[in-house]
BALOBA-1460 file (C-alpha; in Angstrom, 3 decimals):
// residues 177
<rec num="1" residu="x" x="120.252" y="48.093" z="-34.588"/>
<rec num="2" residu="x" x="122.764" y="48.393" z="-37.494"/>
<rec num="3" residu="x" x="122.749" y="49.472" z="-40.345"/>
<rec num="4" residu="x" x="124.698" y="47.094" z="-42.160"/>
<rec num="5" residu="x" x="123.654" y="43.132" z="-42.340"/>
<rec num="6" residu="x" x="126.724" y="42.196" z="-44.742"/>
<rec num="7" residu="x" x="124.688" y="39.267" z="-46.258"/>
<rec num="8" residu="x" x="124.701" y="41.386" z="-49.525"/>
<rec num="9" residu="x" x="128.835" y="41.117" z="-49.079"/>
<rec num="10" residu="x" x="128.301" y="38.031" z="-51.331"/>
<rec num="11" residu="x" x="126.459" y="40.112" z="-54.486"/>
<rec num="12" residu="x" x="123.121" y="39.085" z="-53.484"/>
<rec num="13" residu="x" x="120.141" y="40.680" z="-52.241"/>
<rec num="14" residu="x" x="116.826" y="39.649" z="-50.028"/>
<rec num="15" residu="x" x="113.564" y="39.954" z="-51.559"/>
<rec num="16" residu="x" x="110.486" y="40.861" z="-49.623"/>
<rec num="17" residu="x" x="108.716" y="37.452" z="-48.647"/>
<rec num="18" residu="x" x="111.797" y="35.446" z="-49.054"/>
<rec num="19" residu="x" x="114.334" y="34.472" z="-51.571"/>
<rec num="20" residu="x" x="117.680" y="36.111" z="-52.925"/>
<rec num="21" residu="x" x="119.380" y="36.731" z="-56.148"/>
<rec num="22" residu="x" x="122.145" y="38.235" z="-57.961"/>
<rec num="23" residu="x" x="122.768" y="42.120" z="-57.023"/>
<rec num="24" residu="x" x="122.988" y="42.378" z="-61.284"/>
<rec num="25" residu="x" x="120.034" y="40.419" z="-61.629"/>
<rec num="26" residu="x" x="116.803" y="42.663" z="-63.233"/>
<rec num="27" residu="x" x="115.258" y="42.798" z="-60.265"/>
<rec num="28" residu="x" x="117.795" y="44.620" z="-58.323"/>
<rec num="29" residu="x" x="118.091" y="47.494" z="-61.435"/>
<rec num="30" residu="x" x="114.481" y="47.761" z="-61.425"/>
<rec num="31" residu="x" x="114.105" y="48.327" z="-57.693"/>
<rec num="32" residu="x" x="117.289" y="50.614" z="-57.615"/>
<rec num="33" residu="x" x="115.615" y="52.508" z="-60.235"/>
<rec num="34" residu="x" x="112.545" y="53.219" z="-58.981"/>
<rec num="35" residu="x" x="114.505" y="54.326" z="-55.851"/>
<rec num="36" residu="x" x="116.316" y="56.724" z="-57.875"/>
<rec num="37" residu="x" x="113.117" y="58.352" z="-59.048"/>
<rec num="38" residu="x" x="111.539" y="58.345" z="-55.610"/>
<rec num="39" residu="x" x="114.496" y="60.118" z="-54.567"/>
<rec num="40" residu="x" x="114.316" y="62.556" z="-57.439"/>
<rec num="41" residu="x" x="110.552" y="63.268" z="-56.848"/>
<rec num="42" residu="x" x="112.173" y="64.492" z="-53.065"/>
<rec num="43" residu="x" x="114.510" y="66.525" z="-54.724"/>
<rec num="44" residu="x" x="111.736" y="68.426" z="-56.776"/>
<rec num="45" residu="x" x="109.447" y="68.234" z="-54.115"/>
<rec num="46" residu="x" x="112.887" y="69.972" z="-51.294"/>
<rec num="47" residu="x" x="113.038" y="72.694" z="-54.217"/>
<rec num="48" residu="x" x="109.683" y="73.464" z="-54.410"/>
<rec num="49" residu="x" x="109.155" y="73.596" z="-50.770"/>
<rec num="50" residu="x" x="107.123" y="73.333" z="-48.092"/>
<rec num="51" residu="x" x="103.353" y="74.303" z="-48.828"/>
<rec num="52" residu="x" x="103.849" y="74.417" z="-52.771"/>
<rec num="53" residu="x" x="100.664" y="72.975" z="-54.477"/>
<rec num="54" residu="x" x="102.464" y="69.883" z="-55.389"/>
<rec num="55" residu="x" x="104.066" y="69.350" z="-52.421"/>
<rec num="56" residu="x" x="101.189" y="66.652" z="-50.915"/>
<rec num="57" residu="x" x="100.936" y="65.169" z="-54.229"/>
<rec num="58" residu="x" x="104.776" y="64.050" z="-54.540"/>
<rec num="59" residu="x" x="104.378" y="62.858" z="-51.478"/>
<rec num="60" residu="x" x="101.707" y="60.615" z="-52.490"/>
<rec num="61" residu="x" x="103.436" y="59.804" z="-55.095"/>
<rec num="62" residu="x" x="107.429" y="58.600" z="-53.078"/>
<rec num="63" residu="x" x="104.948" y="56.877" z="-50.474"/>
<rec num="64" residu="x" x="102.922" y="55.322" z="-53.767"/>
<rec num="65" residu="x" x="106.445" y="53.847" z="-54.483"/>
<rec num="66" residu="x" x="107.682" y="52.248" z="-52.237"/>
<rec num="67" residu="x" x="104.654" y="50.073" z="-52.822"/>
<rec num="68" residu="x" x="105.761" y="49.917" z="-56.324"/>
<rec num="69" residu="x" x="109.110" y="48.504" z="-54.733"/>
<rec num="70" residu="x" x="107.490" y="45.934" z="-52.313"/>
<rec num="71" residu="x" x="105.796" y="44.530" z="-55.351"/>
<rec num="72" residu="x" x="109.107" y="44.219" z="-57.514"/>
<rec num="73" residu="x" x="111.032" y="42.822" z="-54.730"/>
<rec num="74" residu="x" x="108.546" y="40.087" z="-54.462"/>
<rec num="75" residu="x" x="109.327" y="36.520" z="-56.863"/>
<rec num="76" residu="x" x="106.602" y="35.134" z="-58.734"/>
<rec num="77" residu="x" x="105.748" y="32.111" z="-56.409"/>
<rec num="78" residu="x" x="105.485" y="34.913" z="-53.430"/>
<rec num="79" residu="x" x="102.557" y="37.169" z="-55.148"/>
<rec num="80" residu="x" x="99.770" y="35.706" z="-53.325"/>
<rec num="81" residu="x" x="101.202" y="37.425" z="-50.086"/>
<rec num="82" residu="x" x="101.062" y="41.064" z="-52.148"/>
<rec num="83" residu="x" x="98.292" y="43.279" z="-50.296"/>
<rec num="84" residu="x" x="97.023" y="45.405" z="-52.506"/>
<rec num="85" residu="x" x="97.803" y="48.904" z="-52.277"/>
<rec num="86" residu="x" x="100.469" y="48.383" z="-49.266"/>
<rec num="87" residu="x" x="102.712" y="46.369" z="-51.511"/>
<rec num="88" residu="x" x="100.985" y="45.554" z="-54.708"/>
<rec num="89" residu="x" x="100.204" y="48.636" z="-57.072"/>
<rec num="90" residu="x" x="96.327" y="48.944" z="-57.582"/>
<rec num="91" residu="x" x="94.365" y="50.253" z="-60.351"/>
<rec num="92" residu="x" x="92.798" y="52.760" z="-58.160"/>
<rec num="93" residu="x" x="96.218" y="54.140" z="-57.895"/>
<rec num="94" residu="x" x="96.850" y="54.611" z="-61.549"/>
<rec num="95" residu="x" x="93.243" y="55.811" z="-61.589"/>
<rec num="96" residu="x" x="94.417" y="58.535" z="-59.525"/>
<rec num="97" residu="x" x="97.708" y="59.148" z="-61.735"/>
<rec num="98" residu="x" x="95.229" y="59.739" z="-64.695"/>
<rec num="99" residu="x" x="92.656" y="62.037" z="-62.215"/>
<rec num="100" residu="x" x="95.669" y="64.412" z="-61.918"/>
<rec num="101" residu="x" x="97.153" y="64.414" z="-65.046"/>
<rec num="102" residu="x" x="93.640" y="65.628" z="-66.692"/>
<rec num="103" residu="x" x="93.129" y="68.508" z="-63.391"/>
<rec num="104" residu="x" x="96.745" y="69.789" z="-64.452"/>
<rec num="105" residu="x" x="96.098" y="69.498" z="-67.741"/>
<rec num="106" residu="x" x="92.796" y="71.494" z="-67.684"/>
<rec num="107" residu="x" x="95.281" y="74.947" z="-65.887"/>
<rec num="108" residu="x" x="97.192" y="75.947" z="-68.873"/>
<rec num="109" residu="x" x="97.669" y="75.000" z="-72.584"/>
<rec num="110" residu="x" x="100.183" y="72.541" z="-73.468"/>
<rec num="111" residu="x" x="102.846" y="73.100" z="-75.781"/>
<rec num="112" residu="x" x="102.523" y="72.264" z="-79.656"/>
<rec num="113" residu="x" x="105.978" y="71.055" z="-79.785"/>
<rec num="114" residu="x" x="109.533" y="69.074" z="-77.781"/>
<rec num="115" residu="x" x="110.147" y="71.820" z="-74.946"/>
<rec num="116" residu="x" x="113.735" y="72.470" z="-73.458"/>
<rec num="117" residu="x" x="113.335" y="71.736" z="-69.902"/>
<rec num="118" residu="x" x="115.152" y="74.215" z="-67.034"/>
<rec num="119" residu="x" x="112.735" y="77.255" z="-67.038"/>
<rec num="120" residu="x" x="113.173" y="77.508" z="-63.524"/>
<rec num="121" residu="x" x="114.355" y="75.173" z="-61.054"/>
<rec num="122" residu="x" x="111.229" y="73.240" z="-60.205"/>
<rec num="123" residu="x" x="110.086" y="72.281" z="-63.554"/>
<rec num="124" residu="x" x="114.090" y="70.971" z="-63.991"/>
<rec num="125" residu="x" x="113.732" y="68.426" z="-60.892"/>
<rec num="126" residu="x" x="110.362" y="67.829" z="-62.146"/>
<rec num="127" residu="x" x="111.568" y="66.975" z="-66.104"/>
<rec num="128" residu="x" x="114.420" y="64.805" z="-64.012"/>
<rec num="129" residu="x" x="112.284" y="63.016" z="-61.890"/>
<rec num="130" residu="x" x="110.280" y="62.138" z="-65.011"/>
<rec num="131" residu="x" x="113.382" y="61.128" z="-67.041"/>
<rec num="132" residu="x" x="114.020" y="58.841" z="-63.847"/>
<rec num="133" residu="x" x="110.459" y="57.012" z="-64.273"/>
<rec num="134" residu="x" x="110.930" y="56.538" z="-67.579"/>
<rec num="135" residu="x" x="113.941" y="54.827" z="-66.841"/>
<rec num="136" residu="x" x="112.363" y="52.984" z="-64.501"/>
<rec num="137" residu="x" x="109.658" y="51.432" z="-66.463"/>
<rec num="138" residu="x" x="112.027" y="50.521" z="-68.975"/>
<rec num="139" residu="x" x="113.890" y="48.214" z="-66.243"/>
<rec num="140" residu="x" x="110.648" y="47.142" z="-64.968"/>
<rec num="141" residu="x" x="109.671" y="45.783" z="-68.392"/>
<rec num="142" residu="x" x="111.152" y="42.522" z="-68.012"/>
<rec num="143" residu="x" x="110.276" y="41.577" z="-64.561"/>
<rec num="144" residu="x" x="106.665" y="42.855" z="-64.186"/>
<rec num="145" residu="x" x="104.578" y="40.404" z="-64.003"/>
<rec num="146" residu="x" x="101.385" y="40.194" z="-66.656"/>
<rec num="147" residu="x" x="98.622" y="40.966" z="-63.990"/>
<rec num="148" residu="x" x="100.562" y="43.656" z="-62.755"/>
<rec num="149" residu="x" x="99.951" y="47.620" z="-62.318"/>
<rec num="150" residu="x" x="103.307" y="48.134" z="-62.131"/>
<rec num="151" residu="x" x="104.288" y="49.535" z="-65.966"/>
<rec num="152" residu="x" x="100.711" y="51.727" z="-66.228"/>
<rec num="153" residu="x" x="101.204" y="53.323" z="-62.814"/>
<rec num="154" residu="x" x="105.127" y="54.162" z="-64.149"/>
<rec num="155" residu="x" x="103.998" y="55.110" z="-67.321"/>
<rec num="156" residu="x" x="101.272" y="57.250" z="-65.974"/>
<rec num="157" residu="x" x="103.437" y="59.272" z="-63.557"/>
<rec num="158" residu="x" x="106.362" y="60.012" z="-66.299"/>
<rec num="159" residu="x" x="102.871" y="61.510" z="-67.799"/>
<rec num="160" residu="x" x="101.597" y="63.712" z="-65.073"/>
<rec num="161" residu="x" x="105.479" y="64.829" z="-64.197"/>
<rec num="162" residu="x" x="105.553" y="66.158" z="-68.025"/>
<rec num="163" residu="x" x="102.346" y="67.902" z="-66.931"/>
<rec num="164" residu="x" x="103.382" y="69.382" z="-63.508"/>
<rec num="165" residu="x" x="106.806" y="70.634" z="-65.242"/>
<rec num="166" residu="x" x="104.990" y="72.374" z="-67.671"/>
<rec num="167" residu="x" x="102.327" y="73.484" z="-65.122"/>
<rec num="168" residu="x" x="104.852" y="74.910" z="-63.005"/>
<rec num="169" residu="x" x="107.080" y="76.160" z="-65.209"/>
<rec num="170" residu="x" x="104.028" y="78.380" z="-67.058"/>
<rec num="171" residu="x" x="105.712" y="79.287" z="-70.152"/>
<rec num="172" residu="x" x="107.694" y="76.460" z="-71.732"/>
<rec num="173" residu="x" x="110.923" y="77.198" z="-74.047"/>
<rec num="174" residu="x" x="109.943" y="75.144" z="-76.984"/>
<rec num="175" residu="x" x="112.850" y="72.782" z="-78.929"/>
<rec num="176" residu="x" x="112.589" y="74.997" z="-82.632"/>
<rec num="177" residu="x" x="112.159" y="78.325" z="-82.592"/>
């Protein structure tokens, strides 16, 4: 098997289910972005290394996206072929976002104030990986559709990766002295 296909050598792109469009269509940037941050989350998760507390979690987390992805690359008219929680984000998912968030939350106190992230090298991926989500749900804005889990589960794990920077990092270098 090959790699390449070339039918995206015209500027389009396949969608799961059927259907193509424009490779600068929103749909392409929001996928693309969300692959950015699941490849950021394997940068954090490479620096941390194997056996760190977080490392099951981010992988939770990369595998919980590319269900993110199967859902955004999937056009209105196809959503009744979505399967929840294999390509259509679930609330039990961002249910487990939140679970996290407050168990991390509950190890340390959180900063008053804006922090400068790089501490140590960790918490840096980890502040960049949550830069990247942000990012993300801001393309995903316009293509989510209403019913969708998509923006709370993206909004909810730019959340917990503020938490696990500041978790790992332990003492956090605030913005103002």
């Amino acid at each position: 098997m090959r790699i390449y296909t070339k039918t995206g050598d015209d500027g389009t792109t396949g969608l799961l289910y059927g259907g193509r469009v424009r490779k600068d269509d929103p749909r392409p940037f929001a996928i693309g972005s969300v692959d950015e941050l699941q490849a950021a989350l394997g940068v954090a998760r490479a620096h941390l290394g194997e056996g760190h507390a977080l490392t099951e979690l981010l992988v939770e987390v990369e595998r919980d996206l590319y269900v993110l992805m199967g859902e955004l690359a999937t056009l209105s008219d196809n959503r009744s072929k979505l399967t929840p929680g294999e390509t259509m984000v679930t609330p039990e998912m961002v249910d487990s976002l939140e679970e996290r968030i407050d168990h991390y939350s509950a190890l340390f106190e959180p900063p008053r104030d804006f922090v400068l992230p790089g501490e140590n090298i960790g918490a840096a991926f980890l502040d960049l990986a949550r830069t990247a989500a942000r990012r993300a749900e801001r393309y995903c804005v316009s293509i989510a559709e209403p019913d969708s889990y998509v923006l709370r589960y993206l909004n909810r794990l730019s959340d917990l990766l503020w938490v696990l920077a500041r978790w790992h990092e332990g003492d956090s270098r605030l913005a103002r002295d």
